[in-house]
LOLUM-358917 format. One record per residue (C-alpha): z negated, x negated, y negated; residue in three letters. Coordinates in steps of 0.5 Angstrom, whole numbers, plus 500, padded with zeros to 3 digits. Layout:
N
ZXYALA
...
REM end
This chain:
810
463480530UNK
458484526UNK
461487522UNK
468487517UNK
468486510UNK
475487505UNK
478490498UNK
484494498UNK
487497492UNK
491502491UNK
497501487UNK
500506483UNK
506504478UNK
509510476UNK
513509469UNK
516504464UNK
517506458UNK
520502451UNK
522496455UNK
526491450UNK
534490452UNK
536483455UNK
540479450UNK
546477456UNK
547485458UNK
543490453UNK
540493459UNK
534491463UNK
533492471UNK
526492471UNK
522491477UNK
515490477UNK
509487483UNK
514480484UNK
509477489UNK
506477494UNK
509485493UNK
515487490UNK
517494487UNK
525496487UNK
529495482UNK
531501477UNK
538500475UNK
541501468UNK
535504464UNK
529502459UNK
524508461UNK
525507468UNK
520511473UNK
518508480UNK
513513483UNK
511508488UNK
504507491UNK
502500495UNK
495500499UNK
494492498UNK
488489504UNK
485483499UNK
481478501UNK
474479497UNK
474473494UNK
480475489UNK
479474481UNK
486477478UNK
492482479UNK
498481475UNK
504486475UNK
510482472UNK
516486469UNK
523483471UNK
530484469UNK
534481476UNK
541478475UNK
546478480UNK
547471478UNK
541466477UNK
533467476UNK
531473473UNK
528474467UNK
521475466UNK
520481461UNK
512481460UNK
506481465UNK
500486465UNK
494481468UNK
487486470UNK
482482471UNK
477484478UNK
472486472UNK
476491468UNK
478494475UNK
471496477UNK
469498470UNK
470506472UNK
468507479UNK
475512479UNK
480506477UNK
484504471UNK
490510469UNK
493509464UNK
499506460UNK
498499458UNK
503495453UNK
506488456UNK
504481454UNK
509475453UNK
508471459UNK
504463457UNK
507457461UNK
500454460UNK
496460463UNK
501461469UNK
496457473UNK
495457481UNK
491454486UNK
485449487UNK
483442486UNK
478439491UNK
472433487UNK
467430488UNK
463428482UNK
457423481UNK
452421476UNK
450413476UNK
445409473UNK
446402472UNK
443396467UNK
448398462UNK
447405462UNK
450412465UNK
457412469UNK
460418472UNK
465417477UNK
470423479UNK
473422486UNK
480427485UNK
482428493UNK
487433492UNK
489439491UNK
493446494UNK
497452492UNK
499449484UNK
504452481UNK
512450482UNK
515448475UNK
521444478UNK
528447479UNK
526444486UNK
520450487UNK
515444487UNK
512440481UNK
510432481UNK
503433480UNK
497428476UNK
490429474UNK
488427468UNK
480426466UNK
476428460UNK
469426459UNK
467426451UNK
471421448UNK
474418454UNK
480419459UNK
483418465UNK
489419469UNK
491418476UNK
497417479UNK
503421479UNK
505424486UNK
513427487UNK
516433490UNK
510436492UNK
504442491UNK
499439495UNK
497433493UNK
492428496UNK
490423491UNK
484420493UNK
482416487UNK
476415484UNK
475414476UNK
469412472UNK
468414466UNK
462411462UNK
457414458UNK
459414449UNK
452414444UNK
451421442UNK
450428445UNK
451430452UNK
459432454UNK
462436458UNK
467434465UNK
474436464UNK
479435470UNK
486438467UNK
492438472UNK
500436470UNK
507436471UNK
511429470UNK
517431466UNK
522425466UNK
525429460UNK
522433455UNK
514435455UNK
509435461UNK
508442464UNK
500444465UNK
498446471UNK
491448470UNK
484445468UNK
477446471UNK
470444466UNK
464443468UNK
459443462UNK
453438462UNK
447441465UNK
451442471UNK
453435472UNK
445433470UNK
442438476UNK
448441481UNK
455435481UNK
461438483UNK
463437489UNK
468441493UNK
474445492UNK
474449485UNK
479454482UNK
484453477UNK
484456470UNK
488457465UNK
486453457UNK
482458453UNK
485463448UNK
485469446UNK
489474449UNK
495476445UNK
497482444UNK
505484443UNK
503491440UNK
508494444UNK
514490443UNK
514489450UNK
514496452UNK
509498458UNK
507501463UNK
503506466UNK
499504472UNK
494507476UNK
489502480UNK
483502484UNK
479498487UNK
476500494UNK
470495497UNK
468496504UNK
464493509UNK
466496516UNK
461496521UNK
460496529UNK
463503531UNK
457506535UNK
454506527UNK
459511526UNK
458515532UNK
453521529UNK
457522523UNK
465522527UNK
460527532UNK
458531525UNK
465531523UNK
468534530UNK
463539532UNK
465542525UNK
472543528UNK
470545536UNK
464550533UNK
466558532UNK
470560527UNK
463564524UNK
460557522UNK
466555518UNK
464555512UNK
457553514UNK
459546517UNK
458538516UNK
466538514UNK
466544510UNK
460541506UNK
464534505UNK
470538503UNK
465542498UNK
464535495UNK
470532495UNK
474532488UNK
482533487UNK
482525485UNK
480523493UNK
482529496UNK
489526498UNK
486519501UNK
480523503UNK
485528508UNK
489522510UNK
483518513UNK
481524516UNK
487526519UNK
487519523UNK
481519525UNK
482526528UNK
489524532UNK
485518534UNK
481523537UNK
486528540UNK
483533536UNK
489534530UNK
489541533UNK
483543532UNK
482540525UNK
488543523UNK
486550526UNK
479550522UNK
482548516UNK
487553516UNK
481558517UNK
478556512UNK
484557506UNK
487564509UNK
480566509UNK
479564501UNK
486567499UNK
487574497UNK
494574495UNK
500572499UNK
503568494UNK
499563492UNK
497561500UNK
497553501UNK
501552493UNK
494549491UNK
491542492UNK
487544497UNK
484540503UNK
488544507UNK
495543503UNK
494535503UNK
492534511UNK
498538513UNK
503534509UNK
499527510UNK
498529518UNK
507532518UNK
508523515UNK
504521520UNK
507525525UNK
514526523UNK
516520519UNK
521518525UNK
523525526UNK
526526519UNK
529519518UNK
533522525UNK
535528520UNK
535527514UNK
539520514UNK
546520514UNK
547524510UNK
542521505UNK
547515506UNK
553518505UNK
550521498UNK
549513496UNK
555510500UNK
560515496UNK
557515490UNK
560522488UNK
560526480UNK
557532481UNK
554537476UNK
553544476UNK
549545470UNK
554546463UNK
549542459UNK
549535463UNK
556536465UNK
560530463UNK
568532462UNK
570524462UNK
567521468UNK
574526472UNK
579523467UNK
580518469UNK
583521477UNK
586527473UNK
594527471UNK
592533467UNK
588531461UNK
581533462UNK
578537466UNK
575544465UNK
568546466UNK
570550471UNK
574544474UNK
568540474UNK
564545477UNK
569549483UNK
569541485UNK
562539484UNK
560545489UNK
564543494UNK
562536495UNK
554540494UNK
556545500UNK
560539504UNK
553536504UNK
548541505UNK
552544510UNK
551538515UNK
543537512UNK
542545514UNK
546543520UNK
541537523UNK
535541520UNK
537547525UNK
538544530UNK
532539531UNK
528544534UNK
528539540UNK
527533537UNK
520535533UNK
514532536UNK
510537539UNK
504536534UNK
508538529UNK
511544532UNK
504545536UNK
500546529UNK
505550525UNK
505555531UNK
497555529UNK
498556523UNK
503562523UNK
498565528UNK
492564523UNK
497567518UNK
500574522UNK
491574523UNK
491575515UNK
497578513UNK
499583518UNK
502588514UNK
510590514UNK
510588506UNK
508581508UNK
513579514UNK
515573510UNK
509570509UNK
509568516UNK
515564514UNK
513562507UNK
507558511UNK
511554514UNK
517552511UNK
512551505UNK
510545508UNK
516543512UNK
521544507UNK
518544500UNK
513538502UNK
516534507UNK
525535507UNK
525536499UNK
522530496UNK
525526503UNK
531529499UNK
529527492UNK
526521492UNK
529517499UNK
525510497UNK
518513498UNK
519515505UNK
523509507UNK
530512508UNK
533508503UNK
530500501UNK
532501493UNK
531507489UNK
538510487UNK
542509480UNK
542515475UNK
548518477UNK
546518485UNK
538521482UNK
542527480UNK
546529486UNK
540528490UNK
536533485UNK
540538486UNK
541538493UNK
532537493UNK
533544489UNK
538547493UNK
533546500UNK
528547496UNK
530554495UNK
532555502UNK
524554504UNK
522559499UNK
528564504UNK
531565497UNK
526569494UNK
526566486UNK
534565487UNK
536569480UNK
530567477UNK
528562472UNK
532558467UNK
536555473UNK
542560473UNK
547555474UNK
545554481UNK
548561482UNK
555559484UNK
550556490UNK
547562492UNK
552565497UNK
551558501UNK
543559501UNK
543566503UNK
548564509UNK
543559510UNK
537563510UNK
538568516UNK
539561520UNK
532558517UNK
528564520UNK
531563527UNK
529555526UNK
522557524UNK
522562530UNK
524556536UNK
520552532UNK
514555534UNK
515557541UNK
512552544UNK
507551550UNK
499552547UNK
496549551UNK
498542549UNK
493538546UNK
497538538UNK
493531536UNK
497528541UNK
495522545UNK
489518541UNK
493512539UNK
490505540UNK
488500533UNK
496497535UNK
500500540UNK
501496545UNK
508499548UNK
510503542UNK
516498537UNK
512497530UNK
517494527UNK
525492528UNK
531489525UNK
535483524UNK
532476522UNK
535470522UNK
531464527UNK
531457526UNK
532453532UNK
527449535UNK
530442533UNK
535443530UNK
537436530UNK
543434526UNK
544440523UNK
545442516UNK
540448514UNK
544454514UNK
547452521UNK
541452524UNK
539459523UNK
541463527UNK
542471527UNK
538474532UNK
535481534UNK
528482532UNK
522488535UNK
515488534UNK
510491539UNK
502491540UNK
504487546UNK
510481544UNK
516478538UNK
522479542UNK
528477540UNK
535478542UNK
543476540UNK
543484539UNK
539490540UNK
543492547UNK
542484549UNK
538484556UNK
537476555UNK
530477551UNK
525472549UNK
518473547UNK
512471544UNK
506474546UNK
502478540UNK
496475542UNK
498467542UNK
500468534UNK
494463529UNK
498465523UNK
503468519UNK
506466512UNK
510465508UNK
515459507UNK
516455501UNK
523456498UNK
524448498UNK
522447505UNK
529449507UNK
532450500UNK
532458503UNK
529465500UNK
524469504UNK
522465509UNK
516466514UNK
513462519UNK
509465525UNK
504460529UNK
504461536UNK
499457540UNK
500457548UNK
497457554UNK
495449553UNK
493449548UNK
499447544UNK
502449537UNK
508451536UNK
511455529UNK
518459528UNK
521460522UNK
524467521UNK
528468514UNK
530475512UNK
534478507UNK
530480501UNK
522480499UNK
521486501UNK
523485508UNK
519479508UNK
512482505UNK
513488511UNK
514483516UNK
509479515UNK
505485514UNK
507488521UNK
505481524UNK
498480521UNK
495487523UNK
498487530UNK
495480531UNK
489482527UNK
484482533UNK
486475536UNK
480470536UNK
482463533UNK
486464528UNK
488458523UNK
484457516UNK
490453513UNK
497451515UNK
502448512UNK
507452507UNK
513448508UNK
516444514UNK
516438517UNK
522435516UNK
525427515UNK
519425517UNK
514428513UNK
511435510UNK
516438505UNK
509441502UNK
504437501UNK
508429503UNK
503427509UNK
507424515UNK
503425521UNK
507433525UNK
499434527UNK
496433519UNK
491440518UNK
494444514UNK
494443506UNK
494451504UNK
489457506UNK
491462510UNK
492469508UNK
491473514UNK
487480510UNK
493481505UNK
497486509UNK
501492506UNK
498498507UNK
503505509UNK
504511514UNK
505507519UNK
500505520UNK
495503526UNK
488507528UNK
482504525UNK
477509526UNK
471505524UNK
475504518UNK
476512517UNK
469514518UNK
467509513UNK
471512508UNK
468518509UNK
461516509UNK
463513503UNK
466519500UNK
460522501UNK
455517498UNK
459519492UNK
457526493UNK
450525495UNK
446528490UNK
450534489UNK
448534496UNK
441534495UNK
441539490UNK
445544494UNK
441543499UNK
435545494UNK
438551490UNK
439554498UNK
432553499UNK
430557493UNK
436561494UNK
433563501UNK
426564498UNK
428569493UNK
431573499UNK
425574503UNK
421575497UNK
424581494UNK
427585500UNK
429591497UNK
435588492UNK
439588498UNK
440591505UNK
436588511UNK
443588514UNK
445583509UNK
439579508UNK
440577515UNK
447574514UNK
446571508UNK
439568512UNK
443565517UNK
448562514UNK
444559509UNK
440557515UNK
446552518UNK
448550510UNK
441547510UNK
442544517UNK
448541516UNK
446538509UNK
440535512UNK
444532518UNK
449529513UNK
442527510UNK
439523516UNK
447520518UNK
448517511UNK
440514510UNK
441511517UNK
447508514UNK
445506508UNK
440502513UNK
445499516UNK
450496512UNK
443493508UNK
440490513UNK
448487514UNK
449485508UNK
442481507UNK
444479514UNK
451476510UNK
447472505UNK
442469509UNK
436473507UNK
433476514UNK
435474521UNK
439480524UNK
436484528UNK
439490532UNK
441496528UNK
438502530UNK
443507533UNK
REM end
């Protein structure tokens, strides 16, 4: 393997606005991203907001992304609202991505296709004149148009004036025709070849399923002969202008071509001797040059991908350290300290996700459960405060604004209490990196400010990042850090608000309590105050922790090979379930996934436990909904020590479940040799594959694989290839702006030693030396990324069978 080639596109679908109210409840529950990815549904609004981000591992071949928009009904199919389709194109127009609201478009039967059909063409001649002859073998992955989730497909042939059909196939997505249709040349100029694909409908019209055309030079020079996407029939786009709402996305398509990871080697040594150098060649370092380069837009993904790679290295610490010198020694008040978007800000809050994400769910969810559980009214503000929603449970007519809210700040001050209470005492169950690296920062903080009038700041530093970036938003928005599986209804979002501004002010120790347009959180006050005293003496224990401990902590390798990656419940079918109905042959089994092994047992405390070793999986996809007559099914083929292949079918509870699982198994068996091209999305069952109707168990798979689509999140494992490309990537991006710093620093230092008498030799000397290792570490950023500019060029023609390849040059 020389080299890993993929697209990844980070998904944004922030807000919905103006969507149409369904005709059967005059609301709408929209939820967008269907398949292969489904966002949460937002409940009882027409302007819902999701804030929610996907990373989406792509094959490179891919054409289209669509977002659909759905109103989901308990009972039934859900109603589709309108789609958004982005064609690859209009994705890369602008190297930053598209960010902007687009309006809704109603969804066409006719341009809902999916799948591939496989022909052969060829071009005859005989005595009474030209002949073409169209072998339609068969087709994979067609759309199901049937209430049975599969379609009764036939292909239909069209040259000039002439036409033929092939046979129809029943219950089925995966056809195999193997016919042959000739059709004879008519008087007139040349036509073009069109194999149009349908759905047989006993009642009613056919459905289309797609169409594929060739025109008539191609048939001449070059006839088809393979497997050819489907299209939809040509017409123009059309507009709702609007009746459909929109939404607001925000997409980027991100391609990049991973090589082998000694080519990366002098750019991740750039990077840490950065971190490992003195702290007087801080600004002057390859990393202070990058971070000079990078723009707010990338700084986020930017800081995340530098933080993996310096973990991976043992040396979270040490970055962390260097980028804290960095910001205090930039900021002359105390009080913007970390409030901006900076390299440091963002590193610090991506580094607490990746390292603190299971020491949060330990803090912060039962209480956040028992806010969804007892859904309880609460409302300190007199302007949102709704009197008839406690008129009901009261027996003496409506209830005061001062009754609403001595009740509401008691179920506040019952949550908070417990919140408090955890947060304080967690000092155990913070993970040493954490605790590690907040020490450093207070450190590099009381170097800065040591003052008596700027004792807080020691404090504000870290509860700034601990609570207002990490405990607060967990809070506000439970879903985004995976406390929760859906985003709370309106009622619920309102009492979680006001619990994230009630933490939030305990982070900032009470300092703007009084202040602002929020003066109805007064009744709260005595509660934060109690609580700050108590927050102080939490910072204080946090940070005293042995030193001497590596802050990164262990480099953790691409899949952890001990460490639970994923876990909960699945149901399993048996093996051979013979004679059972579907619903019995699943079975409730308990499921953990590692680096190593897919173990399941009846419970989590079973000590009777099967497993699957990771390395014998082939493949993992998911199921068709026909196969069992079941939702959310996956398969994971296994294939043993003998060579044999085995599949186990796992059904989850929801579509969400069933995209993480597939996900978590695709990348911890990511590195396995062998893996399968095709398999079978349905199951062999009465004899036959319920998928593509063949009646031989050995038959090769009908449909492709998809083992790059994964679901990117915090968690993640180390790819430090991956990492240091994007870093090189981001620098390409700045190349010039490189060149030309490096230039103006040459002119500059030439203008110093020119005319010596405009500043002291004191200063001259200084500015000499540390324009000296800005151009040093400019021109060593240079040679690294002309060297990889040369590598991923020889890989790429190596790709298309330009150059033999030869060895890089390390």
């Amino acid at each position: 393997m020389l080299g890993a080639a993929g697209s990844s596109v980070p998904l944004v679908p922030p807000t919905g606005r103006h969507l149409p109210p369904c005709p059967d409840d005059s609301t709408s529950f929209p939820f967008d991203l269907k398949e292969p990815f489904c966002a949460s549904t937002i409940w009882r609004s027409l302007s819902p907001f999701w804030g929610e981000e996907y990373t989406v591992h792509l094959p490179l071949d891919f054409h289209h992304l669509a977002f659909y928009v759905l109103d989901e009904d308990t009972v039934g199919h859900d109603d589709i609202i309108g789609k958004i389709s982005l064609s690859r194109e209009a994705i890369t127009a602008d190297p930053r991505g598209i960010d902007s609201w687009i309006n809704l478009s109603r969804v066409d039967p006719d341009a809902e296709v999916q799948g591939e059909v496989c022909l052969a063409v060829q071009m005859l001649e005989d005595v009474r004149g030209r002949c073409l002859r169209c072998h339609v073998l068969q087709a994979r992955d067609l759309a199901p148009r049937d209430i049975s989730g599969t379609s009764d497909p036939f292909a239909r042939v069209f040259w000039g004036s002439q036409s033929l059909e092939t046979s129809t196939i029943k219950k089925t997505r995966f056809p195999h025709w193997d016919e042959v249709l000739e059709l004879r040349e008519m008087p007139g100029s040349p036509s073009p070849l069109r194999v149009e694909l349908w759905d047989w409908d006993m009642v009613g019209k056919n459905d289309f399923l797609g169409m594929v055309e060739f025109p008539p030079q191609v048939l001449q020079h070059n006839p088809p002969n393979g497997w050819f996407r489907l299209q939809p029939f040509p017409r123009a786009e059309e507009d709702s202008g609007g009746s459909l709402g929109a939404l607001r996305l925000k997409v980027r398509l991100t391609e990049d071509c991973v090589l082998p990871s000694q080519y990366y080697q002098p750019l991740r040594e750039l990077l840490m001797e950065s971190v490992l150098g003195p702290a007087e060649e801080d600004a002057a370092s390859p990393l202070a040059v990058l971070e000079e380069l990078t723009s707010g837009d990338c700084r986020q993904e930017l800081a995340t991908k530098l933080v993996k790679l310096f973990l991976g290295q043992g040396l979270t610490g040490p970055f962390l350290d260097y980028l804290t010198r960095r910001e205090v020694a930039r900021t002359t008040d105390p009080n913007t300290l970390f409030r901006s978007n900076s390299l440091a800000s963002k590193s610090m809050e991506q580094f607490m996700k990746l390292v603190g994400m299971p020491y949060l769910h330990e803090v912060l969810r039962p209480v956040v459960s028992r806010v969804f559980e007892e859904r309880k009214y609460m409302e300190l503000d007199p302007c949102k405060m709704d009197l008839g929603r406690t008129r009901r449970i009261s027996f003496k007519g409506a209830p005061s604004e001062e009754h609403v809210r001595e009740a509401s700040l008691g179920l506040l001050t019952g949550y908070l209490g417990p919140i408090v209470d955890a947060i304080v005492g967690s000092v155990g169950r913070c993970p040493p990196a954490m605790r590690l690296a907040f020490k450093q920062l207070r450190q590099r903080v009381e170097e800065r400010f040591p003052q008596v009038e700027h004792e807080d700041v020691k404090y504000l530093a870290i509860s700034g990042f601990l609570f207002l970036r990490f405990f607060a938003p967990a809070i506000l928005t439970p879903k985004l850090f995976d406390l929760r599986d859906q985003h709370a209804d309106p009622q619920t979002s309102r009492s979680l608000l006001l619990l994230a501004k009630a933490v939030q002010s305990i982070g900032n120790l009470g300092q703007q309590l009084g202040q602002g347009k929020e003066l109805w959180m007064a009744p709260l006050h005595p509660f934060l105050l109690q609580s700050i005293s108590r927050v102080r003496d939490f910072l204080d224990q946090l940070v005293d922790v042995d030193g001497k401990e590596e802050a990164g902590g262990p480099a953790r390798a691409l899949v952890p090979p001990s460490v639970t990656v994923r876990e909960g419940y699945l149901l399993k079918r048996k093996e051979e379930p013979a004679g059972l109905a579907t619903r019995f042959a699943f079975k409730k089994r308990y499921f953990r996934l590692s680096g190593e092994t897919l173990s399941y047992s009846k419970s989590p405390e079973w000590q009777m436990r099967s497993s699957i070793p990771v390395s014998h999986i082939r493949a993992v996809e998911r199921v068709d909904e026909g196969a069992f007559q079941l939702p959310h099914v996956m398969q994971v083929v296994t294939q043993d020590g003998a060579g044999a292949m085995h599949t186990s079918y796992l059904q989850c509870k929801n579509v969400n479940e069933l995209n993480q699982w597939v996900s978590a198994l695709r990348k911890a068996s990511a590195p396995n040799p062998d893996k399968l091209a095709s398999c079978h999305p349905g199951a062999f069952r009465s004899g036959h594959w319920t998928c593509c109707l063949q009646a031989e168990r050995s038959a090769s798979g009908c449909s492709r694989t998809h083992s790059a689509v994964t679901l990117g999140d915090w968690s993640d494992p180390l790819d430090p290839d991956a990492e240091t490309q994007m870093v090189y990537r981001q620098l390409l991006l700045g190349r010039d702006r490189l060149r030309m710093k490096f230039l103006e620093d040459s002119n500059m230092h030439t203008t110093l030693e020119a005319d010596p008498e405009q500043s002291s030799r004191a200063m001259e000397g200084a500015c000499t030396d540390a324009l000296a290792r800005q151009r040093e570490a400019a021109a060593r950023l240079l040679e690294v990324l002309t060297d990889l500019d040369q590598a991923h060029e020889e890989f790429q023609q190596q790709e298309q069978g330009k150059v033999v390849w030869g060895p890089l040059r390390p």
